[in-house]
Each structure stands twice: as C-alpha cells, then as structure tokens.
N, C-alpha and C positions, 0 to 999 in steps of 0.2 A: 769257280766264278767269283768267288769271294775269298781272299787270303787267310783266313780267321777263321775259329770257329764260332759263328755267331750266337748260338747258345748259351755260351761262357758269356756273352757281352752284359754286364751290369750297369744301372743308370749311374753317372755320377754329373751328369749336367741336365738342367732342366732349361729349354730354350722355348723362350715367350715370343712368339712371331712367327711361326712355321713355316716362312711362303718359299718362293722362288730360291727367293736369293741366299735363304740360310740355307737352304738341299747344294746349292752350287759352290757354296763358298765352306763356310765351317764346317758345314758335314761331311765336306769331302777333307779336308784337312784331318778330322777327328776321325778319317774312317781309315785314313792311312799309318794312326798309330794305332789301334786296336789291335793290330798281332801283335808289338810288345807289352801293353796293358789296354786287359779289355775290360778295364773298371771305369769306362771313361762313357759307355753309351752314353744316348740322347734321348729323352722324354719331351715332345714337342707339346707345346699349350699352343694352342691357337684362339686367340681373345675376342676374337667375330665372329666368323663364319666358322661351319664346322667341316667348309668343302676337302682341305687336306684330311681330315681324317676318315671321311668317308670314299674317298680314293685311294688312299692307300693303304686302310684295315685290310681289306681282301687281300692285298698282297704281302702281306708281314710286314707293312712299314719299307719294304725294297723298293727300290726305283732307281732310273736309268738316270746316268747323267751322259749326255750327249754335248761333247765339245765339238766346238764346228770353226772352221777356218779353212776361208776358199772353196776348193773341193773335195776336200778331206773332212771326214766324220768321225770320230772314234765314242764307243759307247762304254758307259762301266757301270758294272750294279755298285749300289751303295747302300750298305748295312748299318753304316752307325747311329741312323734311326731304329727304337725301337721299338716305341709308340709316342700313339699322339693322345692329347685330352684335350677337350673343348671345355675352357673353361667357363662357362654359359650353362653348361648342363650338371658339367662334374666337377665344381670349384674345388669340394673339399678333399676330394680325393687328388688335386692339382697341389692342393694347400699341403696334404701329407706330404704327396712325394716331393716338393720344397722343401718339407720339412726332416726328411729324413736324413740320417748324418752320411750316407753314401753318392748323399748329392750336397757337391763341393764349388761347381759354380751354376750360377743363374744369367743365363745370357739373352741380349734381347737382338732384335729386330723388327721394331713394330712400326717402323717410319718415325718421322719427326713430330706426327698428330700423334701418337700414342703416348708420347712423354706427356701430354696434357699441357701442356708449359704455353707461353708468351714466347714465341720466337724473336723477338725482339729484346726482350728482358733475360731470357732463360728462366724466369722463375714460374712456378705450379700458378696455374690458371684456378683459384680456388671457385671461380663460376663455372668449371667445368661440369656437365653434368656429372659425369663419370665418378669426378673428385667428391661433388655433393653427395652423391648416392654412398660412397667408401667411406668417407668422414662420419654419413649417417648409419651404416650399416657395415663396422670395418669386419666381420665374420664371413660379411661374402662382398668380397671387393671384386669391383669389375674391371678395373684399370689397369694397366700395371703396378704404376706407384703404390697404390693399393697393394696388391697383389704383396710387392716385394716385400713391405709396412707390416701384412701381417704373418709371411711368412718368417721374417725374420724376430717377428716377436715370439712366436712359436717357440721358436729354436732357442731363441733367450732362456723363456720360461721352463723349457726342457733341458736344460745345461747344453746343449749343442753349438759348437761353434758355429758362427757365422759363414754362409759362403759369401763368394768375391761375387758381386753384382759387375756381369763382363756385356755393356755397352757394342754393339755391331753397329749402331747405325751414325749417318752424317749427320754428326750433331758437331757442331765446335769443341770442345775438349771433352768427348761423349763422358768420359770416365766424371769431370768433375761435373758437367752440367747435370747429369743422373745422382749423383751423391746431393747435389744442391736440391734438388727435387723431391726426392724419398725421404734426405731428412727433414724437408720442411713439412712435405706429410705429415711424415712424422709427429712434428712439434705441433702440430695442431691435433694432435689425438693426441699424445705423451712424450712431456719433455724429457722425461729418463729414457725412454726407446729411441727420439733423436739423438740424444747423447750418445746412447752406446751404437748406436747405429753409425755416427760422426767418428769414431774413436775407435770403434772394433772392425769395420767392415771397410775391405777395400772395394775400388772401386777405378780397376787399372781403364785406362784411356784407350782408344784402339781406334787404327786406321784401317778402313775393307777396301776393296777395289777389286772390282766383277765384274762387269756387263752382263744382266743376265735380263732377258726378253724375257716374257711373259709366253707362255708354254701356249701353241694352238692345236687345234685339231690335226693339221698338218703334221706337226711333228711327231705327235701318235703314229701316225700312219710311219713316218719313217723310220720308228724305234721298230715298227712290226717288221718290216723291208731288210734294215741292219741287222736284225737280232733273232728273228723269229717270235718274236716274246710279243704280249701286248702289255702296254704301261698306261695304268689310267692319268697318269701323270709325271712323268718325265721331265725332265730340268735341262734349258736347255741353254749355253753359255760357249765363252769362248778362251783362249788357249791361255791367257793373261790372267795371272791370280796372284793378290797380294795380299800378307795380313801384316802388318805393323801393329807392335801392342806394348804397354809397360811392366815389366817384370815385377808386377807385387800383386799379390795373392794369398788369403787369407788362411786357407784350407790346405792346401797344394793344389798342383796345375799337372796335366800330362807334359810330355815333353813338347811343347810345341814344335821348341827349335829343329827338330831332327824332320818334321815334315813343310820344312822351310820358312815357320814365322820367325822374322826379323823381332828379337825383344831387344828394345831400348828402355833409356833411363826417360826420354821427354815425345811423346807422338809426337808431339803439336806441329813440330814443321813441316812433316810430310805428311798431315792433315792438313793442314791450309793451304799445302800442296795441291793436295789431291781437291779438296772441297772447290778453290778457285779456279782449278785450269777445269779438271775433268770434270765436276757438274757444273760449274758453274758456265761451260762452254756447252756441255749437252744442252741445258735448258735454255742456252741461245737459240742453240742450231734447233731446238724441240720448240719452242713458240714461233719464231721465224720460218721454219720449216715447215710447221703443219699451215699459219696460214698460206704460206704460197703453195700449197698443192704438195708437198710430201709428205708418203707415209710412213716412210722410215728414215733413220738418222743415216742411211747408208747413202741413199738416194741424194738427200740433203747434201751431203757432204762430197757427193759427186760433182754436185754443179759447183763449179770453180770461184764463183763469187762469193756463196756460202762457205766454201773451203777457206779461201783468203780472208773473210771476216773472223771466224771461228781462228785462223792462226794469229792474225793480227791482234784479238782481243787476246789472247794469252801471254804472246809476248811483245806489245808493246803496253799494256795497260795490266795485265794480272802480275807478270813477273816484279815487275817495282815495289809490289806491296807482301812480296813475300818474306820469310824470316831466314837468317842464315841458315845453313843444315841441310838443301832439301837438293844437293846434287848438284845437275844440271837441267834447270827446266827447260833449257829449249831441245835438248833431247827430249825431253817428257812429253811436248807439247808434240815433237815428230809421230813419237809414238801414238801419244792418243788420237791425234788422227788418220794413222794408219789403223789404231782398232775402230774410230768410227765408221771407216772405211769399209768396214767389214762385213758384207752381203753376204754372206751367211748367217750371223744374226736376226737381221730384220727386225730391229729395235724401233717399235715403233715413237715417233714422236706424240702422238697422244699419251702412250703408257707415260712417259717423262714429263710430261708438261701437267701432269696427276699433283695435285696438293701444293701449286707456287705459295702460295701463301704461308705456308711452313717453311719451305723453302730459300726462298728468296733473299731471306737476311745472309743463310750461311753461304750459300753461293755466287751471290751477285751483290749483296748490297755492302757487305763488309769489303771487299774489294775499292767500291764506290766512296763510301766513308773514308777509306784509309789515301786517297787518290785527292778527295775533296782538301785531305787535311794537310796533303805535300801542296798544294796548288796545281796537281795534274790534269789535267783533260779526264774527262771521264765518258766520252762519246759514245763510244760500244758499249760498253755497261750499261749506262743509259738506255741504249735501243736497245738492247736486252728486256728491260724492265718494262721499257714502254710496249714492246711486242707481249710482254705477258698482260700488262692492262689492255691490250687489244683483242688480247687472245679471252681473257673471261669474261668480255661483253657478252658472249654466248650466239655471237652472229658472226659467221665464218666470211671469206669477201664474195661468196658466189651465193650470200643471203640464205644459206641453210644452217641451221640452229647446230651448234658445240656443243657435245657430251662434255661440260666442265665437272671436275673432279676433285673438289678443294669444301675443306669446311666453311668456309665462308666462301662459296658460290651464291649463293641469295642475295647479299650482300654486298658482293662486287658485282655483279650483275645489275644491280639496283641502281648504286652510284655510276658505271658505264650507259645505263639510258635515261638516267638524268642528268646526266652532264651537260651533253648538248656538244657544243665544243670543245676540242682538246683543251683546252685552258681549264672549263672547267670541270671536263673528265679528269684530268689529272687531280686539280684539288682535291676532286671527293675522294680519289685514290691515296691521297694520302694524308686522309684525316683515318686514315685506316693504322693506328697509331701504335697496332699490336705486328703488323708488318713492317712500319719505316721508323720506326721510334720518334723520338722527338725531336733531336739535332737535324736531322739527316732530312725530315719529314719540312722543316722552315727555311730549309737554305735555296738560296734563289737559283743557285748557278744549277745546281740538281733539276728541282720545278723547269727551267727554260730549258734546258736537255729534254726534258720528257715533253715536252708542249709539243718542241718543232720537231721531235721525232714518232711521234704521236700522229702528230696531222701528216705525215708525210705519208704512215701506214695506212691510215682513215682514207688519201685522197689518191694514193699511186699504189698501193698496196705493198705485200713484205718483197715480193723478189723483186719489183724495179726500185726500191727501198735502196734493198742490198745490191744489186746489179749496177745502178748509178754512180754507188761508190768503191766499183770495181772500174768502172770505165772512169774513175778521173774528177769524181762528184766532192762534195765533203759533208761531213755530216752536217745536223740542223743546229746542232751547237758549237 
C-alpha cells in the first residue's frame, strides 16, 4: 500500500498549516521520496483548530489522496505524515521538535492572514493581536512569526544550525516577504536574533499550484465505495501539480528534483504567473460566480460568458504586465481553464472568495497598478474588485445574508451599508488603506471603474453584468 517502510520514516520537516492543500500538494511530493531517504518525515502544527489532528490520530496520520478528473478516480495512501501537534495545546512540545537538529526545514501554509502582515505593505502588522500577545509573551508564541522567532532562537542558544523557513503560500515573493516579517519580529524582541536570523537563515521563495477543494462528506463516502477503507478525512484534488522553488537551503533539502520540483535561481516570474492568471481569475470567476447563482467554479466556467470574461481578463489585460521568463501564457491561460473546467472537483466559489481582503492586492490589484501605470484599460480587473465589494456587503442579490469569510468582515460590511450609493460604497472601500494602499486607493481613473461597475452589479446584477458584455456591451469604464 505504501512503497516504504514507514517505521523507518523520521521527522525532518516541521510544517505550520496542516490543511487541505499541504496533504495534496507537499505531502505527496515528500511521500514519493521517502523510499530513497526516509529522514525527511512531516510533523504537522496546526495553529487553530485541532480538527486535522483529531481525524487523523486514529488513523496513524494515513490518509487518502483522491485525484479526480472527469470520470476517472484514482486513490493513494499517504504516509509522509507522521504526526500532527496543535499548537494551542502542546506549543512547547511543537517548540522542541522545531528545535531539534533532525528538523532541517520549517514550512508553512497558513494562508495570507497567518503571516499577520499589511497585504498592502507586506510588512508585520505590529497591532496584530496575535503579534501583541508573542511580543508579550514570546515562550509561548501563537503566531507563526512567533512561532518561527523563537524556535530559531532556541536553536541559536543551543549551537543548532538554523533551518530553511520554506514559504508554500501565495504571497508575492513568499521566500523574501516571510524573511521581512520574522525578522522584523525579530528586531522588536532582539536585534542580534534579527541579525543572525537576516544572515544565517534562508528563506528560499516558492511557487504551488493545486486546485484542492475542500474535503465533504460526500467524498468519504467515495473513498469507502473506491477503496473499502474509511478516511475521516481524505484530500481531495486534481491531476495538475506544480512546485517551483529557489535552490538555497540552509540545512540540506531532500532531493526534490527527482519527484519533479522545478529548482530555479528566481521564482518570481512564474509566481506572478501563476498569482495573476490563475487566482487572480479564480477570484473573479469566485465573486462573480457566487453572486449569480454558482456554486462551483466548474459550473461558473460552463456558462460561456463567464468563460469569455475569465479568458479575456488573462490575456488581454494580465498577460501585459507579466515579467519575461514565464513561457507561454496563452497556453497557460488554455489550460487553466480547462482545469477550471473540471467537474469533478466541485470547487466551490464560496471556499475562494474566503479572506479577499488578503487577497486582493496579490491577485488583482498589482495587476491593476501595473496596467494604471502603462496607461492601459483596467476594465475586468476593475469588475473583479468591484464584485468583491459587492460580494462583502453580506447581502446576496436574492436578499439572503453571505457567509463572508475575511478578517475584516465587520468592517467591510459596515462601510457597504453605509454607503448608500456606489459612489459612495466605493469611497469607504477604499479608505480601506491596508487593502488598496495609497497610490492605487486616489487615483480617479480606478475609483470611476469601480463606481460604474459597481452600480451595474447593484442594479442588473453579476450575470446580465457579465452576459451584456458577451452579447456586444462595453464595460462601465
């Protein structure tokens, strides 16, 4: 069932994020070198809830990863989990095994809210509560910054080398925005542990790309159906898996390369790649698409007007502002929506439209910025942005209340029913200064894009929005 012998498997990666998308993506990567060195296990932290580790204690940490495409299924057990820790309950025993010299790197996954940071600035949000609480009490940090701040002073103070702090999520240059973060931590507890933190510790950059849905009850049932087995929680994803990363590392690395990760000298191009066609087109098709009545990106992407928007915004408006390096994107763009295509999945657009306010800058708004600054049209972009301020009003167009899912939902909700009219819903939306920063947030031609596509969602709603400008319409700006 498993190539290895798991027994023999020892920790040498400690990974802070435990969810979906690090079982589908890294772990199965690091489960396929484990027959040539099994020094490489995984010890999961999960910094919230304790739900992965109370589904998968019972089962040894094993679980199904279920690839799907079309009408084809294929299951595989995955062992390079070996345990999980919550660290909530058991920090310091999370703090050792960081701290032990068998564990060579420390990898995250905690979304873009877990960096604690200013998405607009990249820098540590020192109002964070999270940050307040670690600053005051850095023995039991609850953050990650934290978290990494004191495991790697640990290891200082114990002559231990440093491990590579390895970045999984959509951040902009993950590798440096997370060194800018931990050591600014840092320097506000101890400027000789920023220092050596700056100087000792890498902190390679790294591109993912996964589609991985959020696991349902359904899918249990099908892992029982395929497999005989039951999985309290199975991972469930599709056929397309990429990891781009920068070959520097502090400790040593396993061999990535032999189970297909691409190491380069510079991620960045095929990050900004990936960050501007593929999320930043999900979370089109993901606000656009839930208000007009879809609940998956599959469905969404069915309907031919939605299709034509999603391809149009890539390659007439995201491709311009890309960097040399990243291929050929209008192949990339065929592809990604051939995988949004993909009803087997059943990605929902609520799960994606989860936390825009983190979001928003790496996917849609640097895009916009860099478009404002050639003198280009920025039209779909724009209704991008404006469907998300439509979308965290928290009032759906059929007047039933929105599960919004963002740290500043209160917030944005507040300013969407004080506004009144689009003119001045958007204002308040963009005194929202930690979302659109400052340039981006006074420029008029922006503001007038979002008014008249704003009022067009408010008064015709998202799909005769979108449909209009399938049949021959033109945008509001």
């Amino acid at each position: 069932m498993i190539p290895y012998d798991r027994p023999s498997v020892t920790p040498g990666i400690v990974h802070l994020g435990v969810g979906a998308f690090h079982r589908a993506h890294m772990a199965a990567y690091i489960d396929d070198l484990l027959s040539g060195d099994p020094s490489w296990g995984i010890v999961g932290a999960s910094l919230r809830r304790p739900d992965t580790l109370r589904a998968l204690a019972p089962q040894d940490f094993l679980y199904t990863l279920v690839t799907r495409s079309g009408s084809e299924t294929k299951c595989r057990v995955i062992g390079a989990l070996i345990g999980v820790l919550h660290s909530g309950s058991r920090h310091r025993e999370l703090l050792r095994t960081m701290t032990d010299p068998r564990t060579r790197i420390v990898s995250l996954t905690i979304t873009e809210k877990g960096y604690c940071h200013d998405p607009a600035t990249g820098r540590l949000s020192l109002a964070h509560p999270a940050i307040v609480h670690d600053l005051a009490t850095p023995d039991a940090p609850l953050s990650a910054p934290g978290l990494l701040c004191r495991a790697l002073e640990l290891r200082r103070t114990a002559g231990v080398i440093p491990f590579t702090v390895l970045s999984c999520d959509n951040l902009p240059e993950n590798g440096r925005t997370t060194a800018a973060i931990v050591t600014e931590f840092a320097a506000q507890h101890d400027e000789e542990l920023a220092r050596h933190i700056n100087t000792e510790v890498a902190f390679p950059s790294t591109m993912v790309d996964r589609i991985v849905p959020a696991t349902t009850d359904e899918d249990r049932m099908n892992v029982v159906e395929e497999t005989g087995r039951y999985d309290a929680w199975p991972v469930v994803t599709e056929p397309f898996t990429q990891w781009v990363m920068e070959d520097r590392f502090t400790a040593g690395r396993p061999k990535f390369e032999t189970a297909g990760v691409e190491l380069v000298a510079d991620v960045r191009p095929y990050e900004i790649m990936k960050l501007r066609m593929l999320n930043g087109g999900h979370s089109m098709l993901a606000y656009l698409g839930y208000l007009a009545g879809f609940e998956f990106v599959s469905d969404t992407v069915a309907d031919p007007a939605f299709r034509d928007l999603a391809r149009d915004f890539m390659n007439a408006e995201v491709m311009e502002t890309l960097p040399s390096g990243t291929g050929d994107p209008g192949a990339y763009c065929d592809m990604l929506l051939e995988r949004f295509a993909n009803p087997a999945l059943r990605h929902r657009t609520w799960q994606i439209a989860m936390d825009g306010s983190q979001k928003l800058p790496q996917r849609l708004l640097g895009t916009i910025q860099d478009r404002l600054r050639l003198g280009l049209p920025i039209s779909r972009g724009a209704l991008a942005v404006a469907a998300w301020m439509r979308y965290v009003s928290g009032i759906d167009e059929t007047g039933r209340e929105i599960d919004v899912r963002d740290p500043l939902s209160r917030r944005l909700r507040a300013i969407a029913r004080a506004g009144g009219d689009p003119a001045n819903m958007v204002d308040g939306f963009l005194q929202v200064r930690e979302v659109f920063g400052e340039t981006l947030a006074r420029d008029p031609e922006f503001r007038a894009a979002l008014i008249g596509h704003l009022e067009s969602l408010l008064h015709r709603g998202a799909a005769q929005t979108v449909r209009s400008l399938a049949q021959g319409g033109t945008f509001a700006c």
